[in-house]
C-alpha positions in Angstrom: 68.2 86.3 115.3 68.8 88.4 112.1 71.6 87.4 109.6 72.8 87.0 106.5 72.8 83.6 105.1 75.0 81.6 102.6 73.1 79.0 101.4 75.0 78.0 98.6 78.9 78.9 97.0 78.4 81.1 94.0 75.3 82.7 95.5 75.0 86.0 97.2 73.4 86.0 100.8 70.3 86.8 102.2 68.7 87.9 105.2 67.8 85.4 107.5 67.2 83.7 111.2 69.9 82.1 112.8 70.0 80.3 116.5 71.4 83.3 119.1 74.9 82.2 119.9 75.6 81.1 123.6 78.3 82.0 125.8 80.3 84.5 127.5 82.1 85.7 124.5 79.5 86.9 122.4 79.6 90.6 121.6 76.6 92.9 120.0 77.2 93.2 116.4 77.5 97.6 115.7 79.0 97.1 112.3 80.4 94.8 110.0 82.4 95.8 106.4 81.4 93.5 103.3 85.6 92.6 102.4 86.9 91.2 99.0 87.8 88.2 101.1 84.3 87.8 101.9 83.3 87.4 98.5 86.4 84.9 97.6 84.7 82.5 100.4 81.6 82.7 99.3 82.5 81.7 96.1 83.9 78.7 97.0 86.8 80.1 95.8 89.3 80.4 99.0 91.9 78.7 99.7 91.1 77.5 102.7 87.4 76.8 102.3 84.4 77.6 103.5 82.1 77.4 106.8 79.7 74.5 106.6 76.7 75.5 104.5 74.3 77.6 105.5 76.4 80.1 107.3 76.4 83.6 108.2 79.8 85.6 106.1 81.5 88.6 107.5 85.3 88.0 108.4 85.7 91.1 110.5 83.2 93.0 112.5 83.1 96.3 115.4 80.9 94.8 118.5 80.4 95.8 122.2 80.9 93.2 124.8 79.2 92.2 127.6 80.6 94.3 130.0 80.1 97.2 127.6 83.7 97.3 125.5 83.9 98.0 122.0 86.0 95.9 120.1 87.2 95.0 116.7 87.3 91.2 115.8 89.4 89.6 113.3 91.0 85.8 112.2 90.2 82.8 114.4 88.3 81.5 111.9 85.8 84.5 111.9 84.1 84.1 108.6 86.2 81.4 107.2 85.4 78.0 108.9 82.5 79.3 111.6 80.0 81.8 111.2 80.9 85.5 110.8 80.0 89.3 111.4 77.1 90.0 109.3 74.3 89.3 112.4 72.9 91.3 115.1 75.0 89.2 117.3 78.4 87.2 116.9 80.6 85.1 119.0 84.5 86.0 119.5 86.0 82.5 120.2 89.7 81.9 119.0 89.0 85.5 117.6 91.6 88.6 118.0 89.2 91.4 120.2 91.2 94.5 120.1 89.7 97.2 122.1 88.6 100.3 119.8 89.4 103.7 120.6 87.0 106.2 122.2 85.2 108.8 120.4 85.4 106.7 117.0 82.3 105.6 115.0 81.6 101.9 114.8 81.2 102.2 111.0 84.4 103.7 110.3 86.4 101.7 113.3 85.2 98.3 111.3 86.2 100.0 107.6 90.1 100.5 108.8 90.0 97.1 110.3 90.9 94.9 107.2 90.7 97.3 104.5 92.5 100.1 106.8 95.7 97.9 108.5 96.0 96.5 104.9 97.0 99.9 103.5 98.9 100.7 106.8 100.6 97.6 107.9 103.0 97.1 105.1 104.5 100.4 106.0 104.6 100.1 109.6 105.3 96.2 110.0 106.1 94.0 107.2 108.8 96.2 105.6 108.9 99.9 107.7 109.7 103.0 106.1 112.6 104.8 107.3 111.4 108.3 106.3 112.5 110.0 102.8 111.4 106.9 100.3 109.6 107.5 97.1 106.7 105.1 97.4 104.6 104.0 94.1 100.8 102.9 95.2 99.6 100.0 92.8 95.8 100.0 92.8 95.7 103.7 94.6 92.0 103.9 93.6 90.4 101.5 96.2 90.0 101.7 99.7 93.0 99.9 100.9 95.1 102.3 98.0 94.3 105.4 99.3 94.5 104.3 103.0 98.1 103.5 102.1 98.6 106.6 100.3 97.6 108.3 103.5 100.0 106.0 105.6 102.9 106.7 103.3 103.0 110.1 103.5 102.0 110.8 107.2 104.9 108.0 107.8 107.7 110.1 106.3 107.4 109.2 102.8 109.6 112.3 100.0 107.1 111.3 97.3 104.1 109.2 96.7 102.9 108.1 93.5 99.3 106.7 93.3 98.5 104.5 90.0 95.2 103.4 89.2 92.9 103.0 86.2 89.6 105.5 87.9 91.1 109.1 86.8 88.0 110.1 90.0 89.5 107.9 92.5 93.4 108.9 90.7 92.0 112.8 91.8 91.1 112.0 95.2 93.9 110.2 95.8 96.1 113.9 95.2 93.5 115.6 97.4 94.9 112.5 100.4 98.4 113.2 100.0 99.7 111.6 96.5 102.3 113.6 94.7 101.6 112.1 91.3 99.3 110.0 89.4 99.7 107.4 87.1 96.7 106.0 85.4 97.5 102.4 84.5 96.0 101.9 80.9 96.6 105.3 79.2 101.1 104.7 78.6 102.8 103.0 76.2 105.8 102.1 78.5 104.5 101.9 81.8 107.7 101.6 83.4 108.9 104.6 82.4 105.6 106.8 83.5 105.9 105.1 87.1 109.6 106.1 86.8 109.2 109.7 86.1 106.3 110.2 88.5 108.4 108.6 91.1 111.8 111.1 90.3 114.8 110.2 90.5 116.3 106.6 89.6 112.4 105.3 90.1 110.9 104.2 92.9 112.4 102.6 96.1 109.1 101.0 97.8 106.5 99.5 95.9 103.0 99.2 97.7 101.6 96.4 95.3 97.4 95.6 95.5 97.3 94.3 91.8 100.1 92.0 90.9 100.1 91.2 87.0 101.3 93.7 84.2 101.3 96.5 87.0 104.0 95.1 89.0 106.0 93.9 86.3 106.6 97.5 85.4 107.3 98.4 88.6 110.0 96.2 89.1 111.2 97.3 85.9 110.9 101.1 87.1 112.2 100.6 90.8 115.5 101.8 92.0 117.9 99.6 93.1 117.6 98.3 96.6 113.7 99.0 96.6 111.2 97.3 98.3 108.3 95.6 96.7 105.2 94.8 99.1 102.4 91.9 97.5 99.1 91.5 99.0 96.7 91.6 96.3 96.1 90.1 93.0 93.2 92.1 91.5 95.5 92.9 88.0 95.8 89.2 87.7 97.2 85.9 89.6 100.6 85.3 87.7 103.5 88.3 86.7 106.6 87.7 84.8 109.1 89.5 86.8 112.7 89.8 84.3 115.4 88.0 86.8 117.8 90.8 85.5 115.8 93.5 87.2 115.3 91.6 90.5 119.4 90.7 91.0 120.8 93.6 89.5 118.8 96.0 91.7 119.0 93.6 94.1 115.6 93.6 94.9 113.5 92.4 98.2 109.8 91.2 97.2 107.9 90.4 100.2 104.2 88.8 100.7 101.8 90.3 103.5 99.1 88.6 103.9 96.2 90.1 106.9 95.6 86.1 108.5 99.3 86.2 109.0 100.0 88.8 110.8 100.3 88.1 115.2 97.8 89.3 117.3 99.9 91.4 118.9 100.8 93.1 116.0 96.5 94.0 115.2 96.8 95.1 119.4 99.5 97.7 118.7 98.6 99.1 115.5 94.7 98.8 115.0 94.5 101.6 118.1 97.3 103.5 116.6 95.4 103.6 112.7 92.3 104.4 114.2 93.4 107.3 116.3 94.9 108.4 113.4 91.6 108.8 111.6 90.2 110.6 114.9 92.9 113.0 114.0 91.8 113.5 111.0 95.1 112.2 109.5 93.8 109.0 107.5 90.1 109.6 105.7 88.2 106.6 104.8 84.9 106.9 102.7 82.3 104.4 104.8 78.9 104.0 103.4 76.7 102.7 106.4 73.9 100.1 104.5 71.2 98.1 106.6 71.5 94.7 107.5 68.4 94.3 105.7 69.9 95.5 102.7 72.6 92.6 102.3 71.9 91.4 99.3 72.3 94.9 97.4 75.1 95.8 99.1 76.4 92.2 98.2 76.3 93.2 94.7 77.1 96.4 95.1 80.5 95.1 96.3 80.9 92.2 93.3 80.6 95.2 91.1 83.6 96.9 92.9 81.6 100.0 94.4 83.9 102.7 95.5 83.0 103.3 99.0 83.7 101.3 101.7 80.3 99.1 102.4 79.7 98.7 105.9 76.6 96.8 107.4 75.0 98.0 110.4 72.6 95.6 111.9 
């Protein structure tokens, strides 16, 4: 069977043959996204390892079952300590299977999977807006930043503010919804440009993808009582966060983190996101590339392409 193949950590894979997996529980591979998460893996990088060498990557992929469902599959190890999504065929196990919507594309159902919930859960689960906020975006210019600009302002949202260093991606993010753009890079006090964009006393939920510098501004810029929301680190590991700013706004900083989240939680919103897109109400740029094609797309990805890559076998 067709797959891609790690062979070693710190190299990108290539296509291969793998044994056909066995078992009631195996689902025909329609798509499968290349993820950040992916990459951390293969590197040797993530926290909690690797698969046993060699072994086929993908932590997330859209299949059809047996008895002719299609499904989304996430977390049970899926990529992370058994073989993954990037094959013509792949086996569910401990795996989440949540039924995918009718009438949706496999390409674009496995793009709002971990890239989509991630800029949609935040908002609906780990810390729910109430309607009215003014939400900052930090790191508005990838997939998972537009998705939540998107989410944040067909959930109620008064004012988004998207921030970003790509003034292209900054500029579709207005066409999605955004209010204002900040482009991270270009101000002298950074605090105070995510301040006026927000309006007001600054913003009152922070969506945070980058961590670092960015975030230390925004907690500097946020209103009191606001919200701030961590799941990424691409603007570095570590942030010094003034202690002043956190108390005396009295501040609530919360992690989310995708292999966390219940599998009940992925049954009730996945549907619910994808719909959405069906509607026309959440736009996700998918770029469909060949299995065949892995290792280009592989790079493609390292390089931080824009679109979202997603294999079809």
């Amino acid at each position: 069977m067709r797959a891609a193949l790690i062979r070693e950590l710190g190299s990108g894979p290539e296509l291969g043959e793998v044994d056909e997996p066995r078992g009631d529980d195996v689902v025909e591979v329609l798509a499968a996204p290349i993820n950040p998460v992916d990459l951390g893996v293969a590197s040797g990088a993530y926290v909690a390892g690797h698969p046993p060498l060699p072994y086929v990557p993908g932590c997330e992929a859209v299949g059809r079952t047996a008895d002719g469902r299609t499904v989304w599959v996430f977390g049970g190890g899926f990529g992370l300590s058994r073989d993954g999504g990037m094959a013509v065929r792949a086996t569910v196990g401990d795996a989440v299977a949540v039924e995918v919507p009718d009438g949706a594309d496999p390409a674009l159902a496995a793009g709002l999977g971990i890239a989509g919930l991630a800029g949609w859960l935040p908002f609906t689960w780990r810390a729910p807006l109430a309607g009215g906020e003014r939400v900052l975006v930090l790191g508005a210019t990838g997939s998972v930043g537009l998705v939540a600009v998107q989410a944040a302002k067909l959930l109620g949202a008064a004012r988004v503010v998207a921030a970003g260093r790509d003034p292209e991606r900054l500029a579709k993010a207005v066409t999605l919804g955004a209010d204002a753009i900040v482009r991270i890079g270009e101000h002298d006090d950074l605090a105070a440009a995510f301040r006026d964009a927000a309006g007001g006393d600054g913003p009152d939920y922070v969506f945070d993808a980058l961590w670092g510098e960015p975030v230390a501004a925004a907690v500097q810029a946020a209103a009191p009582g606001a919200r701030v929301v961590n799941l990424g680190q691409s603007a570095g590991a570590t942030a010094e966060l003034a202690s002043g700013a956190v108390r005396g706004k009295n501040l609530t900083i919360l992690g989310h983190f995708a292999f966390g989240v219940p599998h009940n939680v992925f049954a009730e919103h996945y549907p619910r996101l994808v719909r959405h897109a069906l509607a026309g109400e959440i736009r996700l740029d998918v770029e469909r590339v060949a299995l065949s094609d892995i290792a280009d797309a592989w790079r493609r990805q390292v390089a931080g392409e824009a679109a979202k890559l997603v294999l079809v076998p």
